[in-house]
C-alpha angles and dihedrals in degrees: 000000000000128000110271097193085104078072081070092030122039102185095055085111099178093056088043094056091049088056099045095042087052097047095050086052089061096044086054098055092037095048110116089359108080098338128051122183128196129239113281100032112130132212088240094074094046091059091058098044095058101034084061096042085061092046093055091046114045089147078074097064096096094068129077123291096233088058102048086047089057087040095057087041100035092074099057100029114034123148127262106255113246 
Protein backbone atom coordinates (compact mmCIF):
# COMPACT_ATOMS: atom_id res chain seq x y z
CA UNK A 1 0.00 0.00 0.00
CA UNK A 2 1.02 3.43 -0.41
CA UNK A 3 2.85 5.58 2.04
CA UNK A 4 0.49 7.30 4.24
CA UNK A 5 2.89 9.74 5.68
CA UNK A 6 0.95 12.66 3.03
CA UNK A 7 -2.18 11.96 6.12
CA UNK A 8 0.78 14.16 8.62
CA UNK A 9 1.97 16.02 5.74
CA UNK A 10 -0.43 17.31 2.96
CA UNK A 11 1.98 18.76 0.52
CA UNK A 12 3.98 15.71 0.16
CA UNK A 13 2.44 15.52 -3.59
CA UNK A 14 4.27 12.43 -4.86
CA UNK A 15 2.99 10.20 -1.94
CA UNK A 16 -0.26 11.69 -2.39
CA UNK A 17 -0.50 10.80 -5.77
CA UNK A 18 0.48 7.20 -4.99
CA UNK A 19 -2.59 7.10 -2.37
CA UNK A 20 -5.01 8.55 -4.29
CA UNK A 21 -3.98 6.54 -7.67
CA UNK A 22 -4.23 3.36 -5.66
CA UNK A 23 -7.27 4.06 -4.16
CA UNK A 24 -9.01 4.96 -7.40
CA UNK A 25 -7.62 1.37 -8.82
CA UNK A 26 -9.46 -0.25 -6.35
CA UNK A 27 -12.64 1.87 -6.77
CA UNK A 28 -12.47 0.92 -10.27
CA UNK A 29 -12.38 -3.07 -9.73
CA UNK A 30 -14.68 -2.88 -6.96
CA UNK A 31 -17.11 -0.72 -8.69
CA UNK A 32 -20.59 -2.65 -9.12
CA UNK A 33 -19.14 -5.49 -7.53
CA UNK A 34 -19.20 -4.90 -3.82
CA UNK A 35 -19.43 -1.14 -3.88
CA UNK A 36 -22.09 1.17 -5.98
CA UNK A 37 -21.96 4.86 -5.94
CA UNK A 38 -24.50 7.18 -6.96
CA UNK A 39 -24.34 9.69 -9.42
CA UNK A 40 -22.46 12.99 -8.14
CA UNK A 41 -20.10 11.54 -5.88
CA UNK A 42 -16.46 12.79 -6.53
CA UNK A 43 -13.22 11.16 -6.12
CA UNK A 44 -12.42 13.62 -3.90
CA UNK A 45 -14.47 12.33 -1.33
CA UNK A 46 -13.38 9.00 -1.79
CA UNK A 47 -9.84 10.00 -1.07
CA UNK A 48 -10.67 11.15 1.81
CA UNK A 49 -12.91 8.29 2.85
CA UNK A 50 -10.73 6.11 2.61
CA UNK A 51 -7.46 8.19 3.71
CA UNK A 52 -9.50 8.63 7.33
CA UNK A 53 -10.60 5.51 7.46
CA UNK A 54 -6.95 4.59 7.48
CA UNK A 55 -6.17 7.28 10.13
CA UNK A 56 -9.02 5.81 12.79
CA UNK A 57 -7.80 2.25 12.19
CA UNK A 58 -4.11 1.91 12.20
CA UNK A 59 -4.55 -2.00 13.90
CA UNK A 60 -5.68 -2.62 10.15
CA UNK A 61 -2.57 -1.89 8.67
CA UNK A 62 -1.49 -5.18 8.46
CA UNK A 63 -4.26 -6.24 5.64
CA UNK A 64 -4.27 -5.56 2.34
CA UNK A 65 -4.77 -2.13 0.99
CA UNK A 66 -7.58 -3.02 -1.32
CA UNK A 67 -9.36 -4.22 1.46
CA UNK A 68 -9.02 -1.61 3.72
CA UNK A 69 -9.98 0.69 0.75
CA UNK A 70 -13.71 -1.55 0.28
CA UNK A 71 -13.88 -1.63 3.67
CA UNK A 72 -13.77 2.88 4.16
CA UNK A 73 -16.13 3.04 1.15
CA UNK A 74 -18.54 -0.57 1.83
CA UNK A 75 -20.57 1.19 4.83
CA UNK A 76 -21.88 4.13 3.02
CA UNK A 77 -22.16 2.51 -0.90
CA UNK A 78 -23.01 -1.00 -0.95
CA UNK A 79 -24.94 -2.51 -3.59
CA UNK A 80 -28.69 -3.27 -3.56
CA UNK A 81 -28.94 -6.53 -3.14
CA UNK A 82 -30.22 -8.06 -5.78
Amino acid sequence: MANLDFAKNPTDTLNFAYFTGYVEGVIDAAEGRSICFPTGVVKGQLHSMASKYLREHPEEWNKSGDELVIRALLPTFPCAKK
